[in-house]
N, C-alpha and C positions, 0 to 999 in steps of 0.2 A: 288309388285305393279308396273307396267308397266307404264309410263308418255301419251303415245302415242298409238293409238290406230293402228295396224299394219295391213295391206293387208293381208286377205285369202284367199287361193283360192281351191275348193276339185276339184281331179283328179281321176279318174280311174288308178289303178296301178296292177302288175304283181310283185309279194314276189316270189323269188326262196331264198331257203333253201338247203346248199347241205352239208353232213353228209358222204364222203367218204374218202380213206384211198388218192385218190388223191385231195379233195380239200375239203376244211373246210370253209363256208362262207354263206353270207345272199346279196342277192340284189336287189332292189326298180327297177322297170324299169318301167318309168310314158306311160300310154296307148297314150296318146293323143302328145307326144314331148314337156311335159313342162320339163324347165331346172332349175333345182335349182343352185342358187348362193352362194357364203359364207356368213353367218350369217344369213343362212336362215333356219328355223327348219321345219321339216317335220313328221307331225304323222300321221300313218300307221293301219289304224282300222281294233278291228277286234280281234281274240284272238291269243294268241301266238301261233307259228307255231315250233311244234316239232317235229325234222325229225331223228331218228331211225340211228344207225350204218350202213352205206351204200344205205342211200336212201337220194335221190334228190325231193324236194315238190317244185310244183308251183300251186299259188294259185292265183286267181282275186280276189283285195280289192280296198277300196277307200282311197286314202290318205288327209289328208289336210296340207297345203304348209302354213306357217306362213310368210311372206315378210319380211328381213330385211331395216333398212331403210339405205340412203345412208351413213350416218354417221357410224354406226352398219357394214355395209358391208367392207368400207376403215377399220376399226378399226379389223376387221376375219380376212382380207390379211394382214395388217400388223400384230400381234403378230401372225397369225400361221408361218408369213416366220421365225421368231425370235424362236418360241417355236419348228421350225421342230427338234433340234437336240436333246431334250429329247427324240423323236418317234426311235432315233434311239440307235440301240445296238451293244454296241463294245465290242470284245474278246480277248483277249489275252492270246495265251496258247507259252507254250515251245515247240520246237522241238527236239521227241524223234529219237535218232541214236540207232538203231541195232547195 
């Protein structure tokens, strides 16, 4: 249950899907230059887009932008600067000598 009732706004957007042995990944690119901010959600209509070993899909869809509010947004920047160092991964291996 939500307290507040939050800013939406629908966009025109561009889904690329890429599915190749050099790049693995999905991205939103809004038709009109709206910019989303942190704490702000974005749903991407439409049906899932699945792209095949070696192919790249782009697709025209509509998204909707859910606004977060200014409190919600200072509270994204802070715990994502605090939460960055889970995203990251450390290795440590031995050094083998011939």
């Amino acid at each position: 249950m939500k307290l507040f009732n939050r800013k939406r706004e629908t966009t025109p957007c561009t889904v690329e899907v890429s599915h190749t042995f050099e790049s693995l990944h999905a991205h939103v690119r809004f038709s009109n230059g709206t910019v989303v901010h942190p704490g702000d959600e974005v749903l991407v209509h439409g049906a899932p887009i699945l792209a095949a070993y070696g192919q790249v899909i782009c697709e025209d869809r509509t998204a909707t932008i859910e606004r977060a509010f200014l409190l919600e947004r200072m509270w994204t920047k802070l715990t994502g600067n605090l939460e960055f160092m889970e995203l990251c991964e450390f290795s440590f291996s031995e050094e083998v000598k011939l």
